[in-house]
C-alpha positions in Angstrom: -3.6 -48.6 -19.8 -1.4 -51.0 -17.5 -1.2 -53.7 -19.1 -1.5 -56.0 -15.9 -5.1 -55.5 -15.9 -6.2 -54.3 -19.3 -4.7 -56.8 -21.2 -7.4 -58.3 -24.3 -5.4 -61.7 -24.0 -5.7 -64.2 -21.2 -3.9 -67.8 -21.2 -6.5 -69.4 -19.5 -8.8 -72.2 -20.8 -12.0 -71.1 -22.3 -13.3 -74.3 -21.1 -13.3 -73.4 -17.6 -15.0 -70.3 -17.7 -18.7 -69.6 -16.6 -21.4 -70.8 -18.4 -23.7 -68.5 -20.4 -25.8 -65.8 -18.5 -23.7 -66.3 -15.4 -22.8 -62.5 -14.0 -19.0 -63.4 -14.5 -19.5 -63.5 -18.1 -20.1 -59.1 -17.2 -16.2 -58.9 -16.6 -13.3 -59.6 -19.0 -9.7 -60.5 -18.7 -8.0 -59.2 -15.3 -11.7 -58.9 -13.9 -11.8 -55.7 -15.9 -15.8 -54.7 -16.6 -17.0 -54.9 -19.7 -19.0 -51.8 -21.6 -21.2 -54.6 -23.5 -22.9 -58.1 -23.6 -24.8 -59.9 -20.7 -24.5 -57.4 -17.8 -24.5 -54.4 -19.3 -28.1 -53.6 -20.1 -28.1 -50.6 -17.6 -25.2 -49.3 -18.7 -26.1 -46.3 -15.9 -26.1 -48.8 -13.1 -22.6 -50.0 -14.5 -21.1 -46.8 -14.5 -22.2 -46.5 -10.7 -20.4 -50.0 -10.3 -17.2 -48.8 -11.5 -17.2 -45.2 -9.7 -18.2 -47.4 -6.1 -14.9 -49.5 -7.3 -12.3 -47.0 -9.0 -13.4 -43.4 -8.3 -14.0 -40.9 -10.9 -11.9 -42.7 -14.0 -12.2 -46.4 -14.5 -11.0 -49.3 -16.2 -13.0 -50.9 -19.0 -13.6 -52.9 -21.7 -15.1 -52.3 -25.2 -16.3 -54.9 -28.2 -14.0 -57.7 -28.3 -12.3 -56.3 -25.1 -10.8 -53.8 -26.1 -9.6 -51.6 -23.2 -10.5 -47.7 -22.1 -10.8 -45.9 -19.5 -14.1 -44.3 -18.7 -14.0 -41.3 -17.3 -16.9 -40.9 -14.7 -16.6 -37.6 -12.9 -17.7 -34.2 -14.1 -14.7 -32.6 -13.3 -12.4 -35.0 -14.3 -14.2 -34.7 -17.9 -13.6 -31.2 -18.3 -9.8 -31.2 -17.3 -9.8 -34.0 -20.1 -11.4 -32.1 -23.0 -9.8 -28.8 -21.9 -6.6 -30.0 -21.9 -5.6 -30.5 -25.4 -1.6 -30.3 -24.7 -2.3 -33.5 -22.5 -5.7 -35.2 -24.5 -6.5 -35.3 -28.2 -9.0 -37.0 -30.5 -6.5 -38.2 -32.8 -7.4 -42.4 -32.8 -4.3 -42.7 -35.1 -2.4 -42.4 -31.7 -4.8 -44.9 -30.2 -2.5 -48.2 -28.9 -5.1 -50.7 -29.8 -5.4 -49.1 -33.1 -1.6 -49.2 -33.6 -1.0 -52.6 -32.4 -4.0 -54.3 -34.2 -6.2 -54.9 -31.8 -9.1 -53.1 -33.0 -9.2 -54.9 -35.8 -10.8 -53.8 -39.4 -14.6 -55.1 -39.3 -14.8 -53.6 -34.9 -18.2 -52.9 -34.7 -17.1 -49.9 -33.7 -14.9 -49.1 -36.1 -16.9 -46.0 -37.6 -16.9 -44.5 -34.2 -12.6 -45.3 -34.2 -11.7 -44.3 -37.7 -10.0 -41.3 -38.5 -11.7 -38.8 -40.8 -11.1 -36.1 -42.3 -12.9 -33.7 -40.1 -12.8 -31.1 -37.5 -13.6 -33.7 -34.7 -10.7 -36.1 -35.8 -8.0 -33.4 -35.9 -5.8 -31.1 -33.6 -3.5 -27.9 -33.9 -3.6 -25.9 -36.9 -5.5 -28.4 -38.9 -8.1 -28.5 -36.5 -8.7 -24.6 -36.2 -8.7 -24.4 -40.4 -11.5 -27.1 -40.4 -13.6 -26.2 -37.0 -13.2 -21.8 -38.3 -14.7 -23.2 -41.2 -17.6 -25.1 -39.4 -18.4 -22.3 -36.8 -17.7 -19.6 -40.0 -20.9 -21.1 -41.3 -23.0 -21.6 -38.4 -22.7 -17.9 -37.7 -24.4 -17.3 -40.6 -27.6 -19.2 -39.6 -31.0 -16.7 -39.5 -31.7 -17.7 -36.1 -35.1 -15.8 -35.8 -36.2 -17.4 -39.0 -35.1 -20.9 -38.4 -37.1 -20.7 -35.1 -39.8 -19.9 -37.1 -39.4 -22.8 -39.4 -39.2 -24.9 -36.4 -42.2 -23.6 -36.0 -44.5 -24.2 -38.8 -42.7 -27.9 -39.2 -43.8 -28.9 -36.2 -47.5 -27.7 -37.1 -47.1 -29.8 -40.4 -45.9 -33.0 -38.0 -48.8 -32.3 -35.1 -51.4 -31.8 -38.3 -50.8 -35.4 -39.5 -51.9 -36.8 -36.4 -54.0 -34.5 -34.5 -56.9 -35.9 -35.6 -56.8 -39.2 -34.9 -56.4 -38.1 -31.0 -53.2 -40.9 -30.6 -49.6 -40.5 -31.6 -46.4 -42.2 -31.4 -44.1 -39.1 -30.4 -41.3 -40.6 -31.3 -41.5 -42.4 -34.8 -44.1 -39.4 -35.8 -42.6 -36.5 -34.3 -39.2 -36.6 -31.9 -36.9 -38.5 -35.2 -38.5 -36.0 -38.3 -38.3 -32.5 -36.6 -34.7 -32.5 -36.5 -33.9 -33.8 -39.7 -36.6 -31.1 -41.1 -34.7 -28.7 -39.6 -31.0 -29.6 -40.4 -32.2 -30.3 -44.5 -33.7 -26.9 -44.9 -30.5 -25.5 -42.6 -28.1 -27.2 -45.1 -29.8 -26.2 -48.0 -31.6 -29.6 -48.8 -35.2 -29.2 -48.0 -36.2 -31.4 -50.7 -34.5 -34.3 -49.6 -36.6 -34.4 -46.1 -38.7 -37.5 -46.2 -39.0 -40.6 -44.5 -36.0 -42.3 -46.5 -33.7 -39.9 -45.1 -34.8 -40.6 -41.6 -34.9 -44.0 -41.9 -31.5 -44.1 -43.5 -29.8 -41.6 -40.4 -31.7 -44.0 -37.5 -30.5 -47.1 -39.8 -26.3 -46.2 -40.3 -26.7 -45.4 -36.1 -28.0 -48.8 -35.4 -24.9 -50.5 -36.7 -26.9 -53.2 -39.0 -26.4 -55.2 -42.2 -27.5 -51.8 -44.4 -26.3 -49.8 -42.0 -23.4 -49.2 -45.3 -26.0 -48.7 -47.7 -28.0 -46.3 -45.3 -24.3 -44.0 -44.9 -24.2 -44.3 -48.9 -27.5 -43.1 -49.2 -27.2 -39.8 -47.0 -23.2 -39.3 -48.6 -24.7 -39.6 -52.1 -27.3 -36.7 -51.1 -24.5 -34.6 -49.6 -22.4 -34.9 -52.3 -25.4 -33.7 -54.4 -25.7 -31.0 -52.6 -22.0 -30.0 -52.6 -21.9 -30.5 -56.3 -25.0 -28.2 -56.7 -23.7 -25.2 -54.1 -20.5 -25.3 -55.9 -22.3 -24.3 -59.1 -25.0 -22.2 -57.6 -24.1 -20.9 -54.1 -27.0 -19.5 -52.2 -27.7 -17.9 -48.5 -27.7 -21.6 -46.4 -24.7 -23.3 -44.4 -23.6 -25.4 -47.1 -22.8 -22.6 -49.1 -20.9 -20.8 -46.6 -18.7 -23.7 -45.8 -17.9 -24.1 -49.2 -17.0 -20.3 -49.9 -15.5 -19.9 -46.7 -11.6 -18.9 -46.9 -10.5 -22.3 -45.2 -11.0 -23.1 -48.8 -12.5 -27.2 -48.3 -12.0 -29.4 -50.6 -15.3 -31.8 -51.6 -14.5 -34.5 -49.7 -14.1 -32.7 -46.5 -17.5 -30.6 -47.4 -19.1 -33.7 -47.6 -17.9 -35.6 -44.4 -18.4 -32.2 -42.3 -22.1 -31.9 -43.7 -22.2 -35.7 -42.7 -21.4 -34.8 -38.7 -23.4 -32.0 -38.9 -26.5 -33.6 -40.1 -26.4 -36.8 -38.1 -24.6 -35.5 -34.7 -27.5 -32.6 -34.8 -30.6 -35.2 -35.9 -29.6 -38.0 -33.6 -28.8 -35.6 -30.3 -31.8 -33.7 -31.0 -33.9 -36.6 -31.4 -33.1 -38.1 -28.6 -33.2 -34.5 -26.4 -36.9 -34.0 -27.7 -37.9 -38.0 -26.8 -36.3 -37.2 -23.3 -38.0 -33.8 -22.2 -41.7 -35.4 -23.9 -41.1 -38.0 -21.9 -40.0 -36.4 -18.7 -43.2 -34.3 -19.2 -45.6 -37.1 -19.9 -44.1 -39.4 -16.7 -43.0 -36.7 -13.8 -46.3 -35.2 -12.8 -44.4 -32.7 -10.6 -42.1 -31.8 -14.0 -45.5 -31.5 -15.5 -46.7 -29.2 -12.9 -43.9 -26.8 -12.8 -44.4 -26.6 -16.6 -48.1 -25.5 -16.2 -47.6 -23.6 -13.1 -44.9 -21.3 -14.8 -42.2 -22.4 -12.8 -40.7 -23.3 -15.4 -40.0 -22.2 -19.0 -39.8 -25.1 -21.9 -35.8 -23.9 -22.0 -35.0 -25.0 -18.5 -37.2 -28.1 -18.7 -34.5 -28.4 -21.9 -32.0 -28.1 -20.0 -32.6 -30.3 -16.9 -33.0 -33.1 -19.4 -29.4 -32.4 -20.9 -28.4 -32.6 -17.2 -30.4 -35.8 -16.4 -30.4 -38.0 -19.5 -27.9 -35.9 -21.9 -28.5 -37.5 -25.7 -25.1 -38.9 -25.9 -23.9 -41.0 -22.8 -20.5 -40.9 -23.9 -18.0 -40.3 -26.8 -15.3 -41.8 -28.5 -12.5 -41.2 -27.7 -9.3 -39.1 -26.3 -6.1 -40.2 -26.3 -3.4 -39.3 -23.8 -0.3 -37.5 -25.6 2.1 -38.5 -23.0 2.0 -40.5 -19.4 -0.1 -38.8 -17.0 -2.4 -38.9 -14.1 -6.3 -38.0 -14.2 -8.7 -38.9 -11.3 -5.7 -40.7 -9.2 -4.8 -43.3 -12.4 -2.1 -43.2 -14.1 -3.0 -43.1 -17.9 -0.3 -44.0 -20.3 0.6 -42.8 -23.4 -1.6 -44.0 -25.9 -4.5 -44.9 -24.0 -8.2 -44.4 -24.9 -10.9 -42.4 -22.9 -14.2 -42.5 -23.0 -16.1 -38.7 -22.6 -18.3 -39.8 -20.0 -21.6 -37.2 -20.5 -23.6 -39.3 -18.8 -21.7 -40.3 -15.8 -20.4 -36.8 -15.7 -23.7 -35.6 -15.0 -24.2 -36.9 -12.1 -21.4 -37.1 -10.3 -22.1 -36.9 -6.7 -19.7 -34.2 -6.0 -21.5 -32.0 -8.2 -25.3 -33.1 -7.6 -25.3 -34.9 -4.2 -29.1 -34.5 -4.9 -31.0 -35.7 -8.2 -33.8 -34.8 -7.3 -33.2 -30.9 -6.9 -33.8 -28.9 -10.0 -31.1 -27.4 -11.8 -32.8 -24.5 -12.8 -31.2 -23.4 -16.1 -27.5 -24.5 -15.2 -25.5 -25.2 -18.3 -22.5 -26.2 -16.8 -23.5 -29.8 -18.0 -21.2 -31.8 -20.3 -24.6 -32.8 -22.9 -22.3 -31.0 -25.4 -18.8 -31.7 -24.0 -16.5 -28.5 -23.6 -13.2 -27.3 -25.0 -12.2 -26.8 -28.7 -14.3 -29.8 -29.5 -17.3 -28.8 -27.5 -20.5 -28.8 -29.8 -21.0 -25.9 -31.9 -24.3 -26.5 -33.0 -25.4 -26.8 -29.9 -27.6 -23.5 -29.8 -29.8 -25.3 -32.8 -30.3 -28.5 -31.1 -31.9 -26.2 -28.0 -33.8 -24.7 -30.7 -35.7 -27.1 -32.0 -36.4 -28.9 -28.6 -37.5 -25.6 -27.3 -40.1 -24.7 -30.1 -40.9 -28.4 -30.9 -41.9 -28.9 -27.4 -43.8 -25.7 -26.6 -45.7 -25.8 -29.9 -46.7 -29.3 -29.8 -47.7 -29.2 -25.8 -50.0 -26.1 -27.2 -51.8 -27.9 -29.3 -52.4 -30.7 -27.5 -52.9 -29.6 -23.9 -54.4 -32.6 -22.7 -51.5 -35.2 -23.8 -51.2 -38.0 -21.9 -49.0 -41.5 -22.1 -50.9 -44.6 -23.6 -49.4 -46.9 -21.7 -47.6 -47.7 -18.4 -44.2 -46.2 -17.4 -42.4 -49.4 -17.0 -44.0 -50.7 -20.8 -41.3 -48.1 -22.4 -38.7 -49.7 -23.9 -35.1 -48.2 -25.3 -32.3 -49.4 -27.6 -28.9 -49.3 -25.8 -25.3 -49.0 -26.8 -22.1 -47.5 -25.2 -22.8 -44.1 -27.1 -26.5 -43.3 -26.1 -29.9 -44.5 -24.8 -32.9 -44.4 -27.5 -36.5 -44.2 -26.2 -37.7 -47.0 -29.0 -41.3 -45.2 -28.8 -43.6 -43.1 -26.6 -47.2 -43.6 -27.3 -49.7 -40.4 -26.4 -53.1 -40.0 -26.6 -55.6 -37.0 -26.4 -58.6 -34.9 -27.2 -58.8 -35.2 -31.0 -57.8 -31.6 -32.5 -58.6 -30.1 -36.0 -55.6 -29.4 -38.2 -53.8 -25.8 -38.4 -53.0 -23.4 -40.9 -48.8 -24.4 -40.3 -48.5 -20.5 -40.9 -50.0 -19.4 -37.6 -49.1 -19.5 -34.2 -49.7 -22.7 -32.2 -53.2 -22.4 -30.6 -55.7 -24.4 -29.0 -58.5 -23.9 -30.8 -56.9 -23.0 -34.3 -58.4 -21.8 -37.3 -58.8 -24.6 -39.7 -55.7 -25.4 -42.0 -55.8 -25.1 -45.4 -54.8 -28.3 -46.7 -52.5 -28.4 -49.5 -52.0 -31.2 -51.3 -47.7 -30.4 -51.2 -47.4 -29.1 -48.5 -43.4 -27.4 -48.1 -42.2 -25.3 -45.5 -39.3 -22.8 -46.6 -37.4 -19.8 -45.1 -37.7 -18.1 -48.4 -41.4 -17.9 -48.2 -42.5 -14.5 -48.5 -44.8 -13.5 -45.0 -48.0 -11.7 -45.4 -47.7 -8.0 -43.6 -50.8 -8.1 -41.7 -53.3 -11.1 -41.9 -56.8 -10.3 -43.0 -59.6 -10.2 -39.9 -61.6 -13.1 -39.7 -65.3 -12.7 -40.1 -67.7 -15.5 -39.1 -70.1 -16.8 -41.1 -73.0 -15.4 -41.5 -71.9 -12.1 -39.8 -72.1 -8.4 -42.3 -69.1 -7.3 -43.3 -68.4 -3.9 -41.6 -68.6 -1.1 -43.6 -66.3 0.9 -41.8 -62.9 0.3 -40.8 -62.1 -1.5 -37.7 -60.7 -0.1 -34.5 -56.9 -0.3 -34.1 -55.6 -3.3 -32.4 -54.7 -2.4 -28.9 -50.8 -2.9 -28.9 -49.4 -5.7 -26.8 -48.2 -5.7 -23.1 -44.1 -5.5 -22.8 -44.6 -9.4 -21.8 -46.3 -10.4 -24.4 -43.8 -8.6 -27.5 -41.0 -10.1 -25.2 -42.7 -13.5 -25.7 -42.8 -13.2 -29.6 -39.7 -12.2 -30.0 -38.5 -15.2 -27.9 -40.5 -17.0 -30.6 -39.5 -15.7 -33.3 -42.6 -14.4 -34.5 
């Protein structure tokens, strides 16, 4: 960046500066914006801000004033990430990083440093480790991990159901993914509220925020150690057999990406859409009303609130020119998802429905873009429609403007969203969702598993009290086109 206005040193006295909570304190050295502190609470309304004052890419300033450009239009964003001759992720190449001022102990730092994964890396190395990572990820039993989806979020919904009140988030929107993403990486037995706890805590940035990574690395490692000996059917296996040939410490720190990138996205996708149904009655409507499918209600929520605002960071190769600035070699930008999104050259309108278009940027685009990205729909799209049919009724327990959210440069997190409703009895998880379900079974382990063996045919229900028919029932009228179409969609 020039260094006339993005330079992290200024001679002038700190003495004479404004006093605390004064709106200057919101801009840095040069008068450059910062990304953080006193001012920056909506970072949405900064973004806006700097587009009104720059255009599409803008000057900025990180923790400790560290500069970057943000990169604010949506087609600006996809030259950037589809450019790779002219952008890589490579922070080794990073000025600030090379001249020392992103020091050692940045808060940022994990979201800087190098690693040794497909993310971090370019050219050849970066097709050996990403082939490797996609390698697996074909291998995932779609149909049967929708149904897993499935009967997890019956085991969630059954352990409040009853009480008719819920916090969606803390009870449902941060376990379902990691559910998911243990028994896709071949660690269903290390699901539990410790490993939740330990992926929101490393996220947050706090003082066990080490501990928390050491605790999720020492189950990975675990795992690796245990796949290498015994390799079975699930992604962890795959990656380690595949002919890229990974060694355990890049096993370990690509099972690392996966799980958290996956939970903490999809956590925060599922929080968005419940909330977008549970606030925006006309949402809500469209939902009922058929107008909708739970997919594109997905969707529109990656459009309008994607689950990561921005990531770190590309660096330019060589001097060039994006969105009318000239970016120098070396220079940092921002991936700006959120900004991207809504662009006014691409939706001049907010309010008008996007109706399915994926042309988003919720899981950026180019040889980096997301390749998981099919799983995270997955999950919101099952979650959702499962939970919303057994609780029809759901409503918010509390106003609209009493939500509340933990911010930081890389995402927005809705810090709870409480629901009440109709108390409903439990349900057998194996079933279909259903509004008046047949009472569940309750076992006192309860573990879901892709290796379950499934019953054929279920038996008929017979009421109490009712004779047993002595003769065999009538064949079951076979189902409209519509409704097979709709289990298959299901996975059922």
């Amino acid at each position: 960046m020039t260094p006339e206005s993005h330079s992290p040193t200024s001679t002038d006295d700190p003495t004479l500066g404004p006093p605390p909570g004064c709106p200057a304190h919101s801009r840095g050295p040069g008068g450059v914006r910062r990304l953080y502190g006193p001012g920056a609470e909506d970072l949405g309304a900064v973004y806006e801000e700097l587009r009104a004052e720059h255009g599409s890419v803008a000057p900025a300033l990180l923790h400790e004033d560290v500069p970057i450009w943000v990169v604010l239009g949506h087609g600006e964003n996809m030259h950037m990430v589809r450019n790779p001759s002219h952008y890589c992720k490579d922070s080794r190449l990073w000025t600030p990083m090379q001249d020392g001022t992103v020091k050692p102990d940045h808060p940022l730092m994990p979201h800087f440093a190098r690693q040794p994964i497909c993310c971090h890396t370019e050219g050849d190395e970066h097709l050996r480790l990403r082939g490797a990572v996609t390698g697996a990820m074909s291998t995932i039993d779609h149909r049967g991990i929708r149904r897993y989806i499935n009967r997890a979020t019956q085991h969630l919904v059954n352990q409040f159901c009853e009480e008719g009140s819920a916090d969606l988030v803390s009870q449902f929107a941060e376990h379902l993914p990691m559910a998911v993403m243990c028994e896709i990486l071949g660690m269903p037995d290390e699901y539990g509220d410790r490993m939740v706890q330990a992926a929101r805590d490393m996220l947050k940035g706090t003082q066990t925020a080490i501990a928390s990574n050491q605790y999720v690395m020492d189950a990975l490692m675990r795992l690796t150690a245990r796949r290498r000996a015994e390799p079975k059917g699930d992604f962890t296996s795959h990656l380690i057999n595949h002919p890229a040939g990974l060694d355990d410490e890049e096993i370990g720190q690509h099972l690392r990406v996966v799980l958290i990138v996956a939970y903490e996205s999809t956590a925060n996708l599922l929080a968005n859409v419940l909330r977008e149904v549970l606030t925006n009655p006309g949402f809500r409507a469209q939902l009922n009303g058929g107008q909708m499918t739970v997919p594109e209600a997905v969707e529109q929520s990656l459009w309008d609130e994607p689950p990561f605002s921005t990531v770190f960071a590309y660096i330019a190769k060589q001097d060039t020119e994006l969105g009318g600035q000239h970016i120098r070699k070396g220079d940092g930008l921002l991936l700006g998802m959120a900004p991207g999104n809504v662009d006014p050259r691409v939706r001049p309108d907010l309010e008008v429905n996007m109706q399915g278009n994926r042309s988003h940027l919720a899981f950026s685009g180019g040889p980096h873009e997301c390749p998981g990205q099919d799983i995270g729909r997955a999950i919101a799209d099952v979650g959702v429609d499962a939970l919303l049919t057994r609780v029809p009724d759901i409503q918010l327990a509390c106003g609209e403007d009493e939500l509340s959210w933990r911010s930081s440069v890389a995402n927005r997190h809705l810090v709870e969203l409480p629901v009440k409703f109709t108390p409903k009895p439990q349900q057998d998880v194996m079933q279909r969702p259903s509004i008046n379900p047949v009472p569940a079974q309750r076992p006192n382990n309860w573990q879901v598993s892709t290796e379950q063996p499934q019953p054929t045919a279920p038996e008929p229900a017979v009421r109490a009290g009712e004779p047993t028919p002595a003769t065999a029932p009538a064949p079951a009228r076979r189902p409209g086109v519509f409704r097979r179409l709709l289990r298959w969609w299901r996975g059922d």
